[in-house]
Wavefront OBJ file of the C-alpha trace (Angstrom):
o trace
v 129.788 121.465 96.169
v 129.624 122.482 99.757
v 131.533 125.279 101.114
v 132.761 126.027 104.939
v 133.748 129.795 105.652
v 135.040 129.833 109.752
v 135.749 133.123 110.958
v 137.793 132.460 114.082
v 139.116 134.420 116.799
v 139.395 135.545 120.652
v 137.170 138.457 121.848
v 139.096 138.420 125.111
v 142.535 139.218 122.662
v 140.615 142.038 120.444
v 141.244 139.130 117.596
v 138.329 138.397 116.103
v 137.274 141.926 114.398
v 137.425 140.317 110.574
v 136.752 136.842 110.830
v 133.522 137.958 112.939
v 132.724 140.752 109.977
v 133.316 138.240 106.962
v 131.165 135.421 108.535
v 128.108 137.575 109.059
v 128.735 139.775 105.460
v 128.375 136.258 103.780
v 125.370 135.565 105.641
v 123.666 139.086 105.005
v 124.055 138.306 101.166
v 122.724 134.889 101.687
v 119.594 135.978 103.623
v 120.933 134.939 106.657
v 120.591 136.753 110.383
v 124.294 138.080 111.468
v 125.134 135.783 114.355
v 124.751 137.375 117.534
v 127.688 137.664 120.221
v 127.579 134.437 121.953
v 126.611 132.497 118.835
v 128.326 129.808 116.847
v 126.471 128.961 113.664
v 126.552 125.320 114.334
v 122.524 125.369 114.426
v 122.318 126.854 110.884
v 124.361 124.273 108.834
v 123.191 122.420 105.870
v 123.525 124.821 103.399
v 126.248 125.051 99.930
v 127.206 127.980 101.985
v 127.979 127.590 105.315
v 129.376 129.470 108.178
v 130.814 129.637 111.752
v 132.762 132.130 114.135
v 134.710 129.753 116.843
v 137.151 130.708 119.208
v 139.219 128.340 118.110
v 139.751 125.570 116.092
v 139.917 122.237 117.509
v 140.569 118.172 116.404
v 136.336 117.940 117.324
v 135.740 120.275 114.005
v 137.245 116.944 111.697
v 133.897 115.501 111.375
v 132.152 118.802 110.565
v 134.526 119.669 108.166
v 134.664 115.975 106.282
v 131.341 117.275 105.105
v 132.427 119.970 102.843
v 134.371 119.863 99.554
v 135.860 123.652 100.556
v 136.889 124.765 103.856
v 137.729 128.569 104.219
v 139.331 130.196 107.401
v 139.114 133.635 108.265
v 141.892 135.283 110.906
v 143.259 138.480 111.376
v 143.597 141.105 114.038
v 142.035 144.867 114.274
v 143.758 147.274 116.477
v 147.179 147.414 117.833
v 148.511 144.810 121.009
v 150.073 146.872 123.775
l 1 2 3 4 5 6 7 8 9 10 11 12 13 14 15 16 17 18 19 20 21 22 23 24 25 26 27 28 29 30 31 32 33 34 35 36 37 38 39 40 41 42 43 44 45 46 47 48 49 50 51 52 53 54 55 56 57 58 59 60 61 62 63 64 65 66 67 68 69 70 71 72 73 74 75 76 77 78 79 80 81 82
């Protein structure tokens, strides 16, 4: 079984404070490096576990996620909009 965590959010809308913080948690306890700002996690895939931090999602993500048997997504906001 092959599982998909995507933490997903805008750092340009102060979105993306837990999605960002569960992706790189999971990869800590997996022996993983935390992806760095900038990074997407595309290059580390393979693995039961996998993970990414996007943006967005997007209809170009259906082929990566046919792949897995369990897709998780991770959104939610830190802070307070004006």
């Amino acid at each position: 079984m092959r599982t998909l965590v995507i933490g997903y959010g805008n750092p340009s809308r102060q979105d993306d404070g837990v999605g960002l913080t569960v992706v790189n948690g999971l990869r800590s306890r997996a022996g993983q490096a935390p992806l760095a700002e900038g990074d997407d996690g595309f290059d580390d895939l393979g693995r039961a576990l996998d993970t990414l931090f996007l943006q967005q999602l997007s209809p170009e993500l259906a082929e990566t996620l046919a792949a897995y048997d369990h897709l998780v997504l991770v959104d939610a906001h830190l802070g307070i909009y004006p």
